[in-house]
PAZASE-177876 format. One record per residue (C-alpha): x, z, y. Coordinates in steps of 0.1 Angstrom, whole numbers, plus 5000, padded with zeros to 4 digits. Each point is the difference from the previous one (the first is absolute). Example, Ala and Ser with C-alpha at 12.3 -4.5 7.8 and 13.67 -1.06 7.14 Angstrom:
2
{kevo {5123 5078 4955}},
{kevo {5014 4993 5034}},
This chain:
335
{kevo {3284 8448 4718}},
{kevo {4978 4973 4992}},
{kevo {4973 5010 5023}},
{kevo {5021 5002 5029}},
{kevo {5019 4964 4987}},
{kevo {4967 4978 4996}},
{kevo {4985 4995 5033}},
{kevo {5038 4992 5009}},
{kevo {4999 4969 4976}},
{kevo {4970 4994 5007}},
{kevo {5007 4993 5040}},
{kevo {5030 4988 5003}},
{kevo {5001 4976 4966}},
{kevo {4964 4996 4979}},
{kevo {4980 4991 5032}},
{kevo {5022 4980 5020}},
{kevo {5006 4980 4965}},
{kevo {4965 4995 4997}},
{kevo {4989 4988 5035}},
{kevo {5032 4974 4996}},
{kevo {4984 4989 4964}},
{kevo {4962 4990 5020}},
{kevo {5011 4963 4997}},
{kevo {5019 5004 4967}},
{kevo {4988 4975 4971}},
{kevo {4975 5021 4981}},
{kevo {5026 5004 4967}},
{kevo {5030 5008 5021}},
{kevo {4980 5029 5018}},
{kevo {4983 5013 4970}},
{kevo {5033 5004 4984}},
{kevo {5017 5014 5029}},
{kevo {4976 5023 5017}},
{kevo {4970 4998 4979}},
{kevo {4979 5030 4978}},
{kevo {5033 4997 4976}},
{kevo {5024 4990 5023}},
{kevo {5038 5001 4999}},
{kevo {4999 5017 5032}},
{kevo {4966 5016 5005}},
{kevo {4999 5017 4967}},
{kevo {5037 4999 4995}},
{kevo {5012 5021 5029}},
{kevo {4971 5020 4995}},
{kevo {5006 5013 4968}},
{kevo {5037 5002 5007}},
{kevo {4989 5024 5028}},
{kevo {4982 5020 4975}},
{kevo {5022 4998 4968}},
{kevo {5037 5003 5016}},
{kevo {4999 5033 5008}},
{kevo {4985 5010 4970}},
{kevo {5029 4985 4978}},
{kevo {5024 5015 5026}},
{kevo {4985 5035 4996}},
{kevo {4993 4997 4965}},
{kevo {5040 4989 4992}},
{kevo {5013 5025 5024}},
{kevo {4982 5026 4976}},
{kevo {5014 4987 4968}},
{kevo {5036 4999 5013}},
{kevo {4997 5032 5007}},
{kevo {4982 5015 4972}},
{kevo {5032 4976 4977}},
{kevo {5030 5016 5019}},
{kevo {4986 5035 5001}},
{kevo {4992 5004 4966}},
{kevo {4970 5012 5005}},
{kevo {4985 4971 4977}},
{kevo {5012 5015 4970}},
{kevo {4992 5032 5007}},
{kevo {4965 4986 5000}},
{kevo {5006 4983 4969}},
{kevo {5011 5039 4984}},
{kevo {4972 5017 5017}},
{kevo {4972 4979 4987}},
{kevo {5013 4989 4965}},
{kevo {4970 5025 4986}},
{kevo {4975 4985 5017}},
{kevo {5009 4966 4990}},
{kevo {5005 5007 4965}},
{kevo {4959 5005 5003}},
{kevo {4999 4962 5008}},
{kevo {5029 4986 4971}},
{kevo {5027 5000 5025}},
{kevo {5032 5026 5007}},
{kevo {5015 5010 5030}},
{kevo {5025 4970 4997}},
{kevo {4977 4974 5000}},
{kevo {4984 5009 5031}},
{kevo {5032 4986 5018}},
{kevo {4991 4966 4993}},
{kevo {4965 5007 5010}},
{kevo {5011 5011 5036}},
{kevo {5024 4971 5006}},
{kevo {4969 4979 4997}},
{kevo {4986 5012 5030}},
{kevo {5031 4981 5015}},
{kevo {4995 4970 4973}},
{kevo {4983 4995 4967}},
{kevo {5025 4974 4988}},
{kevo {5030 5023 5005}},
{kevo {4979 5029 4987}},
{kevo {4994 4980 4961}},
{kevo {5033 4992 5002}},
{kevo {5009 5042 5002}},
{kevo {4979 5003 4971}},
{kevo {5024 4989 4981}},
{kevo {5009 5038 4998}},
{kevo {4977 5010 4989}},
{kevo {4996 5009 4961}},
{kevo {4982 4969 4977}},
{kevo {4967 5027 4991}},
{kevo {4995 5005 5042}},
{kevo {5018 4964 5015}},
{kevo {4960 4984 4996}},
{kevo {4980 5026 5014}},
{kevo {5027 5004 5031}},
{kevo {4998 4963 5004}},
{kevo {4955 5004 5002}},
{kevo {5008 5027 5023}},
{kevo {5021 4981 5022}},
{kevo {4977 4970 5004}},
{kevo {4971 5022 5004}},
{kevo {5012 5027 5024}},
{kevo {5029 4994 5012}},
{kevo {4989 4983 5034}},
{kevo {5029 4982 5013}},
{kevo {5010 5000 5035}},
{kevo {4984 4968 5007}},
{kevo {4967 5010 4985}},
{kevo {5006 5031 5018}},
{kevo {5003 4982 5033}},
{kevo {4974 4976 4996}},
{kevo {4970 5030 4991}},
{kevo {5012 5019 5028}},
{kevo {4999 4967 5023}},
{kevo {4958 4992 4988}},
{kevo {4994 5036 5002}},
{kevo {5012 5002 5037}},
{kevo {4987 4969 5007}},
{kevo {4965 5006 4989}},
{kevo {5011 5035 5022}},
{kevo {4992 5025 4970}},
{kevo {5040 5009 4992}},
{kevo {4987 5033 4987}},
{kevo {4989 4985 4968}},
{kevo {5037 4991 4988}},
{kevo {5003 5037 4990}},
{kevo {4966 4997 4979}},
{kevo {5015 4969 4980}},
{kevo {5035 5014 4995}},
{kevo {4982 5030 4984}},
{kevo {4976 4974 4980}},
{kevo {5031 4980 4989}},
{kevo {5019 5029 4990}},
{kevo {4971 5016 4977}},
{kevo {4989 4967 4988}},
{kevo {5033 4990 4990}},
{kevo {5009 5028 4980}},
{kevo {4964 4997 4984}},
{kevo {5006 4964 4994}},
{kevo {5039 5010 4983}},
{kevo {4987 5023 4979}},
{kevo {4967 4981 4991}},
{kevo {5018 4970 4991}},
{kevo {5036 5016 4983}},
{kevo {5013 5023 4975}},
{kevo {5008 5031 5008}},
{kevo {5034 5015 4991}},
{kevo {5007 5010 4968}},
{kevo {5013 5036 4995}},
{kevo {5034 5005 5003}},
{kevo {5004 4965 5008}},
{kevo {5020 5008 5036}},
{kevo {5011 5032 5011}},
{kevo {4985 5019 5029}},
{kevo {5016 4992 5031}},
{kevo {5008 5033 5013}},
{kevo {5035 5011 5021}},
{kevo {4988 4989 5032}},
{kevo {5027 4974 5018}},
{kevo {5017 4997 5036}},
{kevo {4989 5001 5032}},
{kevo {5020 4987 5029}},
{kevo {4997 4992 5037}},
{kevo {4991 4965 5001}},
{kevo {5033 4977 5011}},
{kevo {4990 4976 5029}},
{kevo {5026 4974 4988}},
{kevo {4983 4996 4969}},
{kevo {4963 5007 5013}},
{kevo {5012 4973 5025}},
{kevo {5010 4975 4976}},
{kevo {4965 5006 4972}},
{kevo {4983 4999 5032}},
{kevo {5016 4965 5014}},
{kevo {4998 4985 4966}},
{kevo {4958 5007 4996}},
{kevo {4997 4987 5036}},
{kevo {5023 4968 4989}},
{kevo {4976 4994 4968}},
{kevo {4966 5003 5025}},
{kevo {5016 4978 5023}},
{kevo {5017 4973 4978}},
{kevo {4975 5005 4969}},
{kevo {4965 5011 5010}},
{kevo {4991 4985 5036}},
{kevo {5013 4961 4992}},
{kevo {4980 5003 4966}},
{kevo {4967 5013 5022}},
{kevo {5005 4971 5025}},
{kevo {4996 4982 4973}},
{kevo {4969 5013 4983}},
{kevo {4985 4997 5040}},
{kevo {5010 4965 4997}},
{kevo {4983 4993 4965}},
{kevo {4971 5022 5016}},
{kevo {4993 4978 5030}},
{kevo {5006 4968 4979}},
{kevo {4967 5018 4980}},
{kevo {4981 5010 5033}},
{kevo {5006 4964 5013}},
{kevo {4988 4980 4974}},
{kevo {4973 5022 4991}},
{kevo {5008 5009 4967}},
{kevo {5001 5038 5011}},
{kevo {4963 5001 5009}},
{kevo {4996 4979 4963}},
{kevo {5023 5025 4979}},
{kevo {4980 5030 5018}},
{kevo {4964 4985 4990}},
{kevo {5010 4998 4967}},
{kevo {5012 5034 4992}},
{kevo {4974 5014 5025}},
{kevo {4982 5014 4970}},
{kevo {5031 5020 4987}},
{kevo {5002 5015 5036}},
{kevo {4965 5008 4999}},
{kevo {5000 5024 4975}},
{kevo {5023 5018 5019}},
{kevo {4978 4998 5029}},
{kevo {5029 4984 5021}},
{kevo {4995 4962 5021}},
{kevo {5019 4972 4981}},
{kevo {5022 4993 5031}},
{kevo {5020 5027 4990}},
{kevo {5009 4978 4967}},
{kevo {5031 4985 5015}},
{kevo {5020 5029 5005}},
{kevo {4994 5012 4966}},
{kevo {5014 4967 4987}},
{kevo {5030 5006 5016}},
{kevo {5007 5031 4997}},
{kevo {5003 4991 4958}},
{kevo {5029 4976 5015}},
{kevo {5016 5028 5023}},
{kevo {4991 5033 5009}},
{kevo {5004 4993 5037}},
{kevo {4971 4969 4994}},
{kevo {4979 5028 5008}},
{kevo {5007 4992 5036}},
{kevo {4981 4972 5001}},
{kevo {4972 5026 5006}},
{kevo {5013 5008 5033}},
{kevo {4984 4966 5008}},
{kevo {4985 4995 5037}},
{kevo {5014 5032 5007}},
{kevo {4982 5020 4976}},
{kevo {4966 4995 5011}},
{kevo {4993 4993 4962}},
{kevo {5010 5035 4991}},
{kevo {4988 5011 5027}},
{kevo {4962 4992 4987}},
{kevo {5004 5015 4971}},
{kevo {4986 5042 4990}},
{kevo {5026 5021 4998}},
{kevo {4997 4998 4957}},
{kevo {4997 4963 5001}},
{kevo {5036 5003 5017}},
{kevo {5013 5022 4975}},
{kevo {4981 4980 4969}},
{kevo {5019 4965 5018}},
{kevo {5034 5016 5003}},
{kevo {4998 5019 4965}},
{kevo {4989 4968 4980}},
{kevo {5025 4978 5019}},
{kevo {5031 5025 4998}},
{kevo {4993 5005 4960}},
{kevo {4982 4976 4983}},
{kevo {5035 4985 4988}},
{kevo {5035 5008 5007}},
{kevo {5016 4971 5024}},
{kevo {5008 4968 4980}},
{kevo {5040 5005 5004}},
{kevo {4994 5038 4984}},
{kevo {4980 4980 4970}},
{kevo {5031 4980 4994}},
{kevo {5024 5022 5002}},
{kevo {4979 5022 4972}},
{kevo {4999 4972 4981}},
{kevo {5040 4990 5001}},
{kevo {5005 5038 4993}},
{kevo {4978 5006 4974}},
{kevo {4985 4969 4991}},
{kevo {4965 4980 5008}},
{kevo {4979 5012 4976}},
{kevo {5003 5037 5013}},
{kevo {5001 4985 5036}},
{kevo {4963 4991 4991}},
{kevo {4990 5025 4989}},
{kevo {5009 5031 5027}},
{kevo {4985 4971 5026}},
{kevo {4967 4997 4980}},
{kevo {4997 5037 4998}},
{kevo {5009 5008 5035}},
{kevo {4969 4978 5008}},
{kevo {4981 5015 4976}},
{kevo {5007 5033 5017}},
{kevo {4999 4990 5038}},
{kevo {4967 4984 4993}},
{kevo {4987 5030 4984}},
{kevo {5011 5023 5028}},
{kevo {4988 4975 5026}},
{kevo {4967 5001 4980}},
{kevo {4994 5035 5007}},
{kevo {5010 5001 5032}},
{kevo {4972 4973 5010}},
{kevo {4977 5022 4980}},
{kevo {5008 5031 5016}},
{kevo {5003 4988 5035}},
{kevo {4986 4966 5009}},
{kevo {4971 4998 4974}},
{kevo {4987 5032 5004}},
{kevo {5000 4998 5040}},
């Protein structure tokens, strides 16, 4: 869908915009149609991310009114037990692939021995359907889309090494095995109609105004120079990773906001675009995990409270560093 869209935009709105903007003061066309602009990199990634969120949402309606997501939940309760989680806490886990925030507030569910290991879980590996949207956009953009299935498979295993690594596990007896398996319906297209409208709504209303605003701040920093100043001086961090310091920028805003990751989509994606295919993969993997998004961290922190919020953050560093340290090792230092 994208694919098909892009050259579309690109015609008969990005171009035309950009030939008007020749005689533009220098600010006003940076902003506007610039590396980060509100246009040029807005529309672009809205062509790339949209109808991921629609896709992704269309899903999880349907998977909600069939029923079908608590059968999951029955069907994999021994396998999570393996982790310090039961079947019951999983349903939090899969609403965060729509949302993190509403997901820690489901976790309220779950029982106090498995509520903080749900929660690491959750900000870990749950990716929500704007981080979802933004990794497919760079992968498609840098025009390697295969590799989304590699890091939903990483993300997954890592997670549940990083839960079990970092928690508890259940205590015997402690819950009882979730076993009579539940109902399964034909989804309701009223209801699939109305999740569906409602994650659309929240994309619309929430996510793209909030990224118009990061590509805002973002030219702001492009214009005045203070990217190319911010990306010198963590250059050396990047370089361990074997990744340019250009790239800095969208990992600083992707702490803010999942979708920040966007900003990567800059000049079209002929950044990406440079990279090997595990640079890519390393970029997207430490941007998508080093921390949860800041609104996730505060919601943690009202639920639970700040000193726990801390700590899952400093230890989903720890553990996205680590995993991004062997991946570098395996596959761009050894090459």
């Amino acid at each position: 869908m994208s694919d098909y869209i892009q050259p579309i935009v690109d015609t008969t709105l990005i171009s035309p915009l950009q030939h008007m903007a020749t005689n533009w003061p220098a600010l006003i066309k940076s902003l506007v149609v610039g590396s980060y602009g509100l246009f040029s990199l807005g529309l672009y990634s809205f062509v790339w991310a949209f109808p991921v969120v629609l896709l992704v949402g269309l899903s999880l309606s349907v998977t909600e009114d069939s029923g079908l997501k608590e059968r999951i939940t029955t069907s994999l309760d021994p396998w999570l037990r393996n982790i310090g989680l039961s079947g019951q806490d999983l349903i939090p886990v899969l609403s965060g692939f729509g949302c993190n925030v509403v997901a820690v507030f489901q976790s309220r569910a779950c029982s106090r021995c498995t509520r903080h290991a749900c929660i690491s879980m959750i900000t870990f590996g749950s990716a929500c359907s704007y981080q979802t949207g933004a990794t497919l956009s760079l992968f498609n953009a840098a025009h390697h889309p295969w590799l989304f299935a590699p890091y939903l498979g990483l993300l997954f295993i890592t997670g549940a090494i990083h839960t079990r690594l970092w928690n508890r596990s259940i205590p015997p007896g402690e819950h009882q095995n979730l076993t009579e398996l539940t109902w399964l319906q034909w989804p309701r297209w009223r209801n699939v109609k109305w999740m569906l409208k409602n994650s659309i709504r929240q994309f619309l209303v929430q996510a793209m105004p909030l990224f118009l605003l990061i590509c805002f701040v973002a030219g702001i920093l492009d214009y005045t120079g203070m990217t190319q100043w911010l990306s010198e001086i963590i250059a050396p961090l990047l370089g361990i990773f074997k990744l340019p310091p250009e790239l800095m920028p969208g990992i600083i805003f992707s702490l803010l906001r999942k979708d920040g990751l966007m900003v990567l989509n800059q000049d079209g994606g002929s950044v990406l675009r440079s990279l090997s295919t595990p640079q890519l993969l390393l970029l997207i993997w430490i941007s998508s995990t080093l921390m949860a998004c800041l609104v996730t961290v505060l919601t943690v922190a009202r639920e639970i409270n700040w000193r726990f919020a801390l700590a899952i953050t400093g230890k989903q560093a720890l553990s996205s560093l680590a995993v991004a340290l062997m991946l570098s090792a395996l596959f761009i230092n050894g090459t």
